[in-house]
C-alpha positions as CSV (number, residue, x, y, z in Angstrom):
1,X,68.3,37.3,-26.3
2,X,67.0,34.1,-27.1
3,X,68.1,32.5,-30.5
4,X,64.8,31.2,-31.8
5,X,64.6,32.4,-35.4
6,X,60.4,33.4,-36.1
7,X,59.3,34.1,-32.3
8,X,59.0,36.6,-29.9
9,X,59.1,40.2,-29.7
10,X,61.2,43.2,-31.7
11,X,62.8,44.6,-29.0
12,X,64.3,48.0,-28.7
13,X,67.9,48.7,-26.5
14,X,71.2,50.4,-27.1
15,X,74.5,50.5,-29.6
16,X,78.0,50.3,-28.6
17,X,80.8,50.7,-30.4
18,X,83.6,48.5,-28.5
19,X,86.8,47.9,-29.6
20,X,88.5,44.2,-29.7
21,X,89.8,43.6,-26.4
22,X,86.2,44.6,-25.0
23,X,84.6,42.7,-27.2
24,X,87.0,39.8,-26.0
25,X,86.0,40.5,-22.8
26,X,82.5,40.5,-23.3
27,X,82.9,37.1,-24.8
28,X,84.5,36.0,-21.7
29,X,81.6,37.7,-19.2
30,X,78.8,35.5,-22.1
31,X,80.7,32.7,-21.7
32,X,80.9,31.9,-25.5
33,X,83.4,28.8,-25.0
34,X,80.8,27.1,-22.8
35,X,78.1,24.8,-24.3
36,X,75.5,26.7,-22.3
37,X,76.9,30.1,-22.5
38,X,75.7,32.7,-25.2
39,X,76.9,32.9,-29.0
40,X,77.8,36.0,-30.8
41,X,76.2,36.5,-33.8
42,X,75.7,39.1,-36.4
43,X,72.1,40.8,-36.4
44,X,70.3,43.2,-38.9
45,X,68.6,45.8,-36.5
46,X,66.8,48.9,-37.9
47,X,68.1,52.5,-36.2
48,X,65.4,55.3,-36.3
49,X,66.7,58.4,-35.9
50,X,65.0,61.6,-37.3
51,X,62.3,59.8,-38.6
52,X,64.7,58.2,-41.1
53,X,65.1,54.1,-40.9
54,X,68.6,52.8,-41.4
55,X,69.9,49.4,-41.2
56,X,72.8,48.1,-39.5
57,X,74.5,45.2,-38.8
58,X,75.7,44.7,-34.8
59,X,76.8,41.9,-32.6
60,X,74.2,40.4,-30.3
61,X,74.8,37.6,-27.9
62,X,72.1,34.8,-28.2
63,X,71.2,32.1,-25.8
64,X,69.7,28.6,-27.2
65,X,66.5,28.0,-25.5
66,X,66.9,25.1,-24.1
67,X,69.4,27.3,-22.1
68,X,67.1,30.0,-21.2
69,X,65.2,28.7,-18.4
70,X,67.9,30.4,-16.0
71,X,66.6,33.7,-16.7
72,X,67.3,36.3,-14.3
73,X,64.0,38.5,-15.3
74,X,60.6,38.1,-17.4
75,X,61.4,38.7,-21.0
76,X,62.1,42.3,-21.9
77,X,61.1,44.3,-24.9
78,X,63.9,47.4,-24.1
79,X,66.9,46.8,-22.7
80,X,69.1,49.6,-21.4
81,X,72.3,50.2,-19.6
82,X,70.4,50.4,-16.3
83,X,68.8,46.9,-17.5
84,X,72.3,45.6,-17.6
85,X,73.3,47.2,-14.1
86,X,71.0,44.5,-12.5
87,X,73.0,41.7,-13.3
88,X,75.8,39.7,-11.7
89,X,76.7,36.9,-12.7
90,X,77.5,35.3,-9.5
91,X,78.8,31.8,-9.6
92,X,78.1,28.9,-11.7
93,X,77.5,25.3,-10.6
């Protein structure tokens, strides 16, 4: 996701529960140390299930956009495990 506060899309995707070294490596694979990589962040997101709305609050990794122009598809408004499948990182210059 993009970290631009007031544009864009809702979007709808999956939640994982990970546990820390997972989230550590996730962190590694967004590259969180970098200046260009991704920053994890705390989100609100809404879960409907049963017709009942619940809040929750979730990790998301967010991209500055002056960082985004190396996108590796158009923008998305699901995103799902098979979404996620597509990518490789490959190598960075």
């Amino acid at each position: 996701m993009i970290n631009a506060p007031g544009e864009g899309d809702h979007i709808e995707g999956e939640l994982y529960e990970v546990d820390d070294d997972c989230l550590k490596r996730l962190d590694a694979l967004e590259r969180i140390k970098k200046p260009d990589g991704y920053r994890r962040l705390r989100i609100n997101l809404i879960s409907v299930e049963k017709h009942n709305a619940v809040v929750l609050e979730a990790h998301a990794y967010l991209i500055a956009p002056k960082f985004a122009n190396d996108r590796r598809s158009d923008y998305l408004k699901t995103y799902r495990l098979e979404d996620a499948k597509k990518y490789n990182p490959g190598k960075k210059k």
